[in-house]
C-alpha positions as CSV (number, residue, x, y, z in Angstrom):
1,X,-7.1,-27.3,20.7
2,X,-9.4,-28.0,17.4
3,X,-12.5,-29.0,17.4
4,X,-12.1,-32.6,17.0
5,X,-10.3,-32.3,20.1
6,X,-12.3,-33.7,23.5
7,X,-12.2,-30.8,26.0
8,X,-10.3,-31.5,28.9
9,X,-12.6,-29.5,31.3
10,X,-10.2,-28.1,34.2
11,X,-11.7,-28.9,37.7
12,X,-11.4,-25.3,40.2
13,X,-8.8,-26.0,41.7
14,X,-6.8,-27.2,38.6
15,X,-7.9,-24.0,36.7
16,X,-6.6,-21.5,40.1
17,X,-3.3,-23.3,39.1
18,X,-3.3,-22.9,35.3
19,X,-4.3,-19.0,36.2
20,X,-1.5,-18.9,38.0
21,X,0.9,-20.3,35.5
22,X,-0.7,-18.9,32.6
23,X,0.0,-15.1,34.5
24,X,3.5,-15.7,36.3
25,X,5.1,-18.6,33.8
26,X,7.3,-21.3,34.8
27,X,7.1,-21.8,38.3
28,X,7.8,-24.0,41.2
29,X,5.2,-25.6,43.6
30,X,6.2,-23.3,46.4
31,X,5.7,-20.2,43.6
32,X,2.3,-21.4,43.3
33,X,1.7,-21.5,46.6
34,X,2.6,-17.6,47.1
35,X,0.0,-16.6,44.4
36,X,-2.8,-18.6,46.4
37,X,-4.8,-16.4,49.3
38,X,-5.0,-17.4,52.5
39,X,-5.9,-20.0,53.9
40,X,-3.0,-21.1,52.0
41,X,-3.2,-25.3,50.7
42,X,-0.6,-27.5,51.8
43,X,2.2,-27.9,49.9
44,X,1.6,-31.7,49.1
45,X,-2.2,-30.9,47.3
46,X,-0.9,-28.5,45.4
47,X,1.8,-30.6,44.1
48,X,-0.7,-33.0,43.6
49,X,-3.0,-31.2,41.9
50,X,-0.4,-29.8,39.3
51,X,0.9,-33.5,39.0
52,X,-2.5,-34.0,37.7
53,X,-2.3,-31.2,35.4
54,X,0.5,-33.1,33.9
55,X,-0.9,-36.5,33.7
56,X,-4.0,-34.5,31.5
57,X,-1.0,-32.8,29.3
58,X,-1.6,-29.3,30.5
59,X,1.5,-28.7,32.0
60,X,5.6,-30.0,31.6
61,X,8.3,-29.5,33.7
62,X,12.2,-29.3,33.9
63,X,14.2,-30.9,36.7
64,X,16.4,-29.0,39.1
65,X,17.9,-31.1,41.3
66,X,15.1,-32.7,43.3
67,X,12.3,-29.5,42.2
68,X,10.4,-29.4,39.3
69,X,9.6,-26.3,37.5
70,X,6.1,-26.5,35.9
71,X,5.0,-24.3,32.6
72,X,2.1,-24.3,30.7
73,X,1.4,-26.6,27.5
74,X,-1.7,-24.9,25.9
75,X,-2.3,-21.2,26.3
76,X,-5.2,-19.8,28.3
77,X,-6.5,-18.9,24.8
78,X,-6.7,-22.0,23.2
79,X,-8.1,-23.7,26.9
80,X,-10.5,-20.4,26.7
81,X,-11.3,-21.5,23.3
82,X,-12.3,-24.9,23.6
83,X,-13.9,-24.2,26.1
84,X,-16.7,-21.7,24.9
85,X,-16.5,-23.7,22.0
86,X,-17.8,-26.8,24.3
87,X,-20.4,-24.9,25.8
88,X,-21.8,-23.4,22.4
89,X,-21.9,-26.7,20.8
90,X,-23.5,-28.4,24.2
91,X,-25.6,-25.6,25.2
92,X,-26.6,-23.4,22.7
93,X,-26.9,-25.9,19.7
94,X,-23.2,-24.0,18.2
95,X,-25.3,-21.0,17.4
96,X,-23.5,-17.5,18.9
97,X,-26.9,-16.1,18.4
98,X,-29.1,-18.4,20.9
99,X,-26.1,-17.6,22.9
100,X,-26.4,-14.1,22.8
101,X,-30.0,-14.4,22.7
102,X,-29.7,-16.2,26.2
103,X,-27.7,-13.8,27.6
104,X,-29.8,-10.8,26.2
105,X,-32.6,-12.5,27.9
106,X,-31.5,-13.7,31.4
107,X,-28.3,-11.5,32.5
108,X,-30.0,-8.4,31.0
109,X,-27.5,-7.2,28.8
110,X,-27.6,-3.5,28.6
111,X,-27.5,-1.1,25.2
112,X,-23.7,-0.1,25.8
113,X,-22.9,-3.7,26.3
114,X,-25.2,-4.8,23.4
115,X,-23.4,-2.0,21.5
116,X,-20.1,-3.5,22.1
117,X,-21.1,-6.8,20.5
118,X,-22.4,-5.4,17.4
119,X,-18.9,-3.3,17.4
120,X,-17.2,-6.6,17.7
121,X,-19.2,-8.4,15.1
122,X,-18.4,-6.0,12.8
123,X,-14.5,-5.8,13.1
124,X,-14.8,-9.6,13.1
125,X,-16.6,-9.7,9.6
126,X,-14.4,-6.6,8.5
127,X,-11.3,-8.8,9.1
128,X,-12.7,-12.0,7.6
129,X,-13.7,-9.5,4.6
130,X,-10.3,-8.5,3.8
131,X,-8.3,-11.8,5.0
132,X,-10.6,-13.5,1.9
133,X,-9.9,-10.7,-0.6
């Protein structure tokens, strides 16, 4: 997904499903159904519901016999991508800082985890240093 790209924001239950797929692969509607805790959905919304997925293009299928085997079309990292990247450009004016500032701020982020960022940030430009050399 780029960033011209509207984001197809997944609804819950559309997202449990994708979850599913994304971690067990092609699978049918009764699959699904095994990976879901109790109370378990009828079978009918779930096949609904990933019917749905298709009509939004995030999921194909091939026919045996009368079933339908369902896969994912985008990969939870792209959807996890264009995603944050929605919420940064809607929430946080696309600056990761006020992000981080936010969550510095209001979840309380503590030194390790502030740590880890900074350890991130610097592999990132690290990378970017030696991809542009």
């Amino acid at each position: 997904m780029n960033s011209k790209e509207t984001l197809r924001e997944l609804t819950r239950a559309e997202l449990q499903i994708m979850q599913i797929l994304w971690d067990k692969g092609p699978s049918f509607v009764s699959d699904i159904i095994e990976c879901i805790d109790e109370p378990k959905p009828a079978y009918n919304t779930v096949s609904t519901i990933v019917r749905i997925l298709e009509k939004k293009g995030f999921v194909s299928y091939k026919v045996f016999g009368k079933s339908h085997r369902y896969h994912p079309l985008l990969s939870r990292e792209d959807y996890t991508s264009g995603y944050m990247n929605h919420v940064l450009n809607n929430f946080f004016e696309n600056s990761v800082s006020h992000m981080v500032s936010f969550f510095a701020e209001k979840e309380k982020i503590s030194l390790q985890e502030m740590d880890k960022i900074m350890n991130i940030l610097k592999e990132s430009t690290e990378k970017n240093k030696n991809k542009s050399s």
